[in-house]
OpenMM code with the backbone's topology and positions (N, CA, C; nanometers):
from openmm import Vec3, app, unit

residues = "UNK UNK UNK UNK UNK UNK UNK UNK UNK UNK UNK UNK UNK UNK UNK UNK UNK UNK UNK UNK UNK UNK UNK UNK UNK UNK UNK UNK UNK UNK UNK UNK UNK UNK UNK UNK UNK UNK UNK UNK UNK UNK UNK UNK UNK UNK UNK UNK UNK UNK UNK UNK UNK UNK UNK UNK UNK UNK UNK UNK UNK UNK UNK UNK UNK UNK UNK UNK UNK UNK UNK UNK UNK UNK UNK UNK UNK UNK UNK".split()
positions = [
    Vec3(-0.3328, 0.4002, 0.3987),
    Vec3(-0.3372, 0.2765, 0.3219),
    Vec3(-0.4801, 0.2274, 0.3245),
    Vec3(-0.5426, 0.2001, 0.1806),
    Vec3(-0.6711, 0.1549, 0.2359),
    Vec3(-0.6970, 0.0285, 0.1018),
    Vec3(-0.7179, -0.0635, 0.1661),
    Vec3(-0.7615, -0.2434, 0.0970),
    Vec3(-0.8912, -0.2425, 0.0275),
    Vec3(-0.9056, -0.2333, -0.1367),
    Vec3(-1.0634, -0.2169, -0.1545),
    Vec3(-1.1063, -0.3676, -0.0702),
    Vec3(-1.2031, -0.3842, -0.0426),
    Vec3(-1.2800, -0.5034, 0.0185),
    Vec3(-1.3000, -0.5818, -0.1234),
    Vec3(-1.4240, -0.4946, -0.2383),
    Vec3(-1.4005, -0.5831, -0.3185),
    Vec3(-1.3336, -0.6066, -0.4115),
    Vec3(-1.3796, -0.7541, -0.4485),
    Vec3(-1.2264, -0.7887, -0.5679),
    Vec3(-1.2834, -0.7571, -0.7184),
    Vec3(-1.2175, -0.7702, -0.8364),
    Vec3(-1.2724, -0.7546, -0.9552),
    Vec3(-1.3201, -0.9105, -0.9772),
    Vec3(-1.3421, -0.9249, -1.1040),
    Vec3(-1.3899, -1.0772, -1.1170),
    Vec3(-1.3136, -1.1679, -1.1545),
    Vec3(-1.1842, -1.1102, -1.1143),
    Vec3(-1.0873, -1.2080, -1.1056),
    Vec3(-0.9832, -1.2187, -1.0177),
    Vec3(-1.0727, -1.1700, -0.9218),
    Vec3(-0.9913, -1.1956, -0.7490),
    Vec3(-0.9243, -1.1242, -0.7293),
    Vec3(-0.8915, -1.0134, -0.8278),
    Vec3(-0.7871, -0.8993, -0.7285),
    Vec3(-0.7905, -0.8371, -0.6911),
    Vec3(-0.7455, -0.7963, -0.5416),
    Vec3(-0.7604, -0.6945, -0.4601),
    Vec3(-0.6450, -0.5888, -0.4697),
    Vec3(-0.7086, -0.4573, -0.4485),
    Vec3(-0.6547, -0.3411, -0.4504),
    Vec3(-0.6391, -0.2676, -0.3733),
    Vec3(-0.4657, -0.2849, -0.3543),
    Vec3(-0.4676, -0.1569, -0.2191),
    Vec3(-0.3904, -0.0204, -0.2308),
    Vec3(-0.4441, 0.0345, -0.1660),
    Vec3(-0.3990, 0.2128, -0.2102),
    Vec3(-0.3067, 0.2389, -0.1204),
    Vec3(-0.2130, 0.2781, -0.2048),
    Vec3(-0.0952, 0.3995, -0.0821),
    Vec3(-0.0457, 0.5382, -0.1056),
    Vec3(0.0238, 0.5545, -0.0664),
    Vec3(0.0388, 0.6921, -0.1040),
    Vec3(0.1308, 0.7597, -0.1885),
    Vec3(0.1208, 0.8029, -0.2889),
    Vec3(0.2514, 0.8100, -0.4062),
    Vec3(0.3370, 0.8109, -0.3601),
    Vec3(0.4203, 0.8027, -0.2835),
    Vec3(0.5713, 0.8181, -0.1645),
    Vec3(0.6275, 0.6864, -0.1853),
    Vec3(0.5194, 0.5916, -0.1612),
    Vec3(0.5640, 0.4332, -0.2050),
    Vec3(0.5602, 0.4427, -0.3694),
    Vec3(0.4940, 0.4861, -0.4261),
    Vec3(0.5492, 0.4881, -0.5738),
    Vec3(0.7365, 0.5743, -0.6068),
    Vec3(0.7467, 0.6719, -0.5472),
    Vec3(0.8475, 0.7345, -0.5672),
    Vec3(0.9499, 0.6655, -0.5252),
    Vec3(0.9630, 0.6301, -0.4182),
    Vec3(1.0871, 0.6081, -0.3460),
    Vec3(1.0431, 0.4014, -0.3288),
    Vec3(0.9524, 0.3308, -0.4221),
    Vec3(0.9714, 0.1988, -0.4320),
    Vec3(1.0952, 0.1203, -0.4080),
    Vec3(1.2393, 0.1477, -0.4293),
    Vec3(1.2379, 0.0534, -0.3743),
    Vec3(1.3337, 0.0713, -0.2332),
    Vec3(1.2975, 0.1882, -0.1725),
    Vec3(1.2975, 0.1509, -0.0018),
    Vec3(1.1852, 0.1064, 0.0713),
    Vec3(1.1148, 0.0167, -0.0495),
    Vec3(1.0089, -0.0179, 0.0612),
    Vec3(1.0183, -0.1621, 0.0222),
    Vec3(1.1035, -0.2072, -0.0506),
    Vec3(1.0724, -0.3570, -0.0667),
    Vec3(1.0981, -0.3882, -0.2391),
    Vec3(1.1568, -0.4273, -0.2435),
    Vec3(1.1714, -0.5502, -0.3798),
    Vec3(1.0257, -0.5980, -0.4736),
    Vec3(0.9648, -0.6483, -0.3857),
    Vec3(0.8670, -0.6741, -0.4627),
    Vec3(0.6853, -0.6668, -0.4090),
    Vec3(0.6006, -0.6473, -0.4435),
    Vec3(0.4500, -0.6241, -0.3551),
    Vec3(0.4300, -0.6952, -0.2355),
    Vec3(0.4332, -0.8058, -0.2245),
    Vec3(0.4574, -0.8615, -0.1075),
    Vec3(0.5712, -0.7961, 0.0229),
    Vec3(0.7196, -0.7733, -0.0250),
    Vec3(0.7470, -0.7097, 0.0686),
    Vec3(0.7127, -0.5160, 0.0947),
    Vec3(0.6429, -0.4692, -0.0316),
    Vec3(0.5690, -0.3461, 0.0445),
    Vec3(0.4892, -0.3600, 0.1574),
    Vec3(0.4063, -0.5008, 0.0911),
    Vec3(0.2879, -0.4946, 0.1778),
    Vec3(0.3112, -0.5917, 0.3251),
    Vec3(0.4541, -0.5689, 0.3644),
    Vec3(0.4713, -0.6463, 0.4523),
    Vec3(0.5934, -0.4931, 0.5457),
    Vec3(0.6159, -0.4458, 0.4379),
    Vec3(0.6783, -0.3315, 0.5217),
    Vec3(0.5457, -0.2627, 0.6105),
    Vec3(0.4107, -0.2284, 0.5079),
    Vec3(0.3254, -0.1720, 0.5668),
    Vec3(0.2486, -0.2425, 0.6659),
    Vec3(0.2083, -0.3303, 0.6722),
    Vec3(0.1976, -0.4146, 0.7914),
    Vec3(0.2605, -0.3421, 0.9134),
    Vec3(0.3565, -0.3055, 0.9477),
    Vec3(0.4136, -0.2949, 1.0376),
    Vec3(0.3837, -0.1371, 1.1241),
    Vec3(0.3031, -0.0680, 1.0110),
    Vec3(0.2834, 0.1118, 1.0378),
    Vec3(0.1711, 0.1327, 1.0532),
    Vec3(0.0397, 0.0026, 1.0286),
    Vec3(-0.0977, 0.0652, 1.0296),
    Vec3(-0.1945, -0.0569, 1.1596),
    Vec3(-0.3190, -0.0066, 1.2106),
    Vec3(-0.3142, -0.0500, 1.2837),
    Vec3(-0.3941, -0.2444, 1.2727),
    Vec3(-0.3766, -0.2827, 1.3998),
    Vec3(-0.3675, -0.4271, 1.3885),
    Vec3(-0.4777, -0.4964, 1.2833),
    Vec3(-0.5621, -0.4397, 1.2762),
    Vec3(-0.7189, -0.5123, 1.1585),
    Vec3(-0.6514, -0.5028, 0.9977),
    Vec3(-0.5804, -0.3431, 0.9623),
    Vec3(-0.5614, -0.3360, 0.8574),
    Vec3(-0.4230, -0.4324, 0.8524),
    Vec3(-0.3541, -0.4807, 0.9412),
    Vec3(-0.2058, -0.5318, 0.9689),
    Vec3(-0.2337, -0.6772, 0.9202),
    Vec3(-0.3418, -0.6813, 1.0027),
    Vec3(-0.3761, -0.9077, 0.9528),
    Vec3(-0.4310, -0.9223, 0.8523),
    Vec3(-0.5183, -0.8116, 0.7968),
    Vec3(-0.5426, -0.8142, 0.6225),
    Vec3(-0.4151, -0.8286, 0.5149),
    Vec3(-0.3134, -0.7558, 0.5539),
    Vec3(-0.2011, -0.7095, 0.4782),
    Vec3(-0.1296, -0.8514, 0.4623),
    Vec3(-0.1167, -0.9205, 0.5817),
    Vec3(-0.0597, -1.0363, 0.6078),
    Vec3(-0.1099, -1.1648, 0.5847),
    Vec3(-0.2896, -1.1331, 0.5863),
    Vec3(-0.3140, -1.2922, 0.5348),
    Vec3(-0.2856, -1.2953, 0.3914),
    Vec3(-0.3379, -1.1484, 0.2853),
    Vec3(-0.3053, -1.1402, 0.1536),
    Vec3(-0.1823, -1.1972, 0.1371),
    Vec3(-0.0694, -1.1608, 0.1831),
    Vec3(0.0724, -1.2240, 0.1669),
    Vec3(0.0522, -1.3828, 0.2050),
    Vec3(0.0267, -1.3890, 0.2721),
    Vec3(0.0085, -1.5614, 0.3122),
    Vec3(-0.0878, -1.6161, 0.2060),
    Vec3(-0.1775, -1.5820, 0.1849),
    Vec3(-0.2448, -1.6609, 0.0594),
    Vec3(-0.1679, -1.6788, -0.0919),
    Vec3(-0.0906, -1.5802, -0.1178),
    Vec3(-0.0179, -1.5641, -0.2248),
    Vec3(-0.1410, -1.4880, -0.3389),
    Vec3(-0.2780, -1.4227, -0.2467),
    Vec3(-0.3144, -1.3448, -0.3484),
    Vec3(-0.2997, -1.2533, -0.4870),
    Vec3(-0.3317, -1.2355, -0.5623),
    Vec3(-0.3023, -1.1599, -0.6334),
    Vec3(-0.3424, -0.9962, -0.5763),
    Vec3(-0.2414, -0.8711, -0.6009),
    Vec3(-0.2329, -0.8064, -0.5511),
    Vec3(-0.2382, -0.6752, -0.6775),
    Vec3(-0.3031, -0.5672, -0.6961),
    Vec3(-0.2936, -0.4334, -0.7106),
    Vec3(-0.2355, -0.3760, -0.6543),
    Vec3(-0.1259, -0.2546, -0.6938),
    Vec3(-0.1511, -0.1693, -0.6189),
    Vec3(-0.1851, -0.0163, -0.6961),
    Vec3(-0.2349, 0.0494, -0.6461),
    Vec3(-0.3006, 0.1732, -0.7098),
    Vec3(-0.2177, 0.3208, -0.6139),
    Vec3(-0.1998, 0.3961, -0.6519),
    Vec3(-0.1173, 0.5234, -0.5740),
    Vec3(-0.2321, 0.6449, -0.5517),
    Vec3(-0.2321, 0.6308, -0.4758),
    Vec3(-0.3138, 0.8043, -0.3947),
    Vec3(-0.2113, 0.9193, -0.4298),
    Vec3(-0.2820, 1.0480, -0.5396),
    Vec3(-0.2444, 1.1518, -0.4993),
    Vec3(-0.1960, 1.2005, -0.3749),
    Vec3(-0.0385, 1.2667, -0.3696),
    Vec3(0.0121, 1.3054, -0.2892),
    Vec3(-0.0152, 1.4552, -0.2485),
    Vec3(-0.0863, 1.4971, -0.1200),
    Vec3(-0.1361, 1.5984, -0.0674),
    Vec3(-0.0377, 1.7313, -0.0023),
    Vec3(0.0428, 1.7944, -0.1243),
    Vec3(0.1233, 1.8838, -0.0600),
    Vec3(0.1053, 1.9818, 0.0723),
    Vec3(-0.0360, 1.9659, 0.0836),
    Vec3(-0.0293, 2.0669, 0.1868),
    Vec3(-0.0230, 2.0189, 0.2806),
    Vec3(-0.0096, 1.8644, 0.3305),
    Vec3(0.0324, 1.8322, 0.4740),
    Vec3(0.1376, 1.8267, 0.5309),
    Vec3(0.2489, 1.8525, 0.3891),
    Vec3(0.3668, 1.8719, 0.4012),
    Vec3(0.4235, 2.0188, 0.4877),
    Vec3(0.4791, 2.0444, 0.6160),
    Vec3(0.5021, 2.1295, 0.7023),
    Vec3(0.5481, 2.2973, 0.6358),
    Vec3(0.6428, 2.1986, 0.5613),
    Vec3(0.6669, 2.3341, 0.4612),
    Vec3(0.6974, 2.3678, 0.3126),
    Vec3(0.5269, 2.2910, 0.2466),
    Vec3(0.5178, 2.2896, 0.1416),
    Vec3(0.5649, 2.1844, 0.0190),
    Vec3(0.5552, 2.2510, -0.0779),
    Vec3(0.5907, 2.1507, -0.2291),
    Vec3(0.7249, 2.1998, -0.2297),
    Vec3(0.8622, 2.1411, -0.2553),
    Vec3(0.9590, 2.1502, -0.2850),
    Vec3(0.9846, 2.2000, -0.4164),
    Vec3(1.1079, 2.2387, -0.4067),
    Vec3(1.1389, 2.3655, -0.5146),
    Vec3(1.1073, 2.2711, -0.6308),
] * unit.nanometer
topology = app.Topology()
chain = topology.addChain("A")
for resn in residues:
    res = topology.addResidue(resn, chain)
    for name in ("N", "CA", "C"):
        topology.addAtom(name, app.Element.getBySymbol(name[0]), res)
C-alpha cells in the first residue's frame, strides 16, 4: 500500500493497492473509507495513522490499483 504524499491541486490524495482490493472490493469494505480502514489494520504503524487521520479528516480520497505480480503467487497464474 503506498499514500502519494502529494496531492493534485485539488487536495486529493492517492493511495495505491493492490488489484486484489479491486477484485474482490467488496470484502474489503462498502465504501473507501472502510477499505482504508480495513488496511489500517495490516500495514505498519506510520502508514496506519496516515490511513486513519485521512479517514478522520473526511479527505478526499483516490484510489489507484497496482498491477498484480503473478509471480509471487506460490503456484502461479490460475488456470
Amino acid at each position: 500500500i503506498t499514500i502519494l504524499s502529494n496531492t493534485d491541486t485539488r487536495g486529493v490524495k492517492t493511495v495505491y493497492l493492490p488489484k486484489v482490493f479491486k477484485w474482490h472490493a467488496k470484502d474489503f469494505g462498502a465504501d473507501k473509507s472502510e477499505v482504508l480502514a480495513f488496511c489500517a489494520q495490516f500495514v505498519p504503524e506510520a502508514l496506519a495513522s496516515e490511513l486513519r487521520g485521512l479517514i478522520a479528516a473526511g479527505a478526499t480520497v483516490r484510489i489507484k490499483y497496482q498491477d498484480f505480480d503473478w509471480r509471487r503467487r506460490p503456484y502461479g497464474r490460475p488456470p
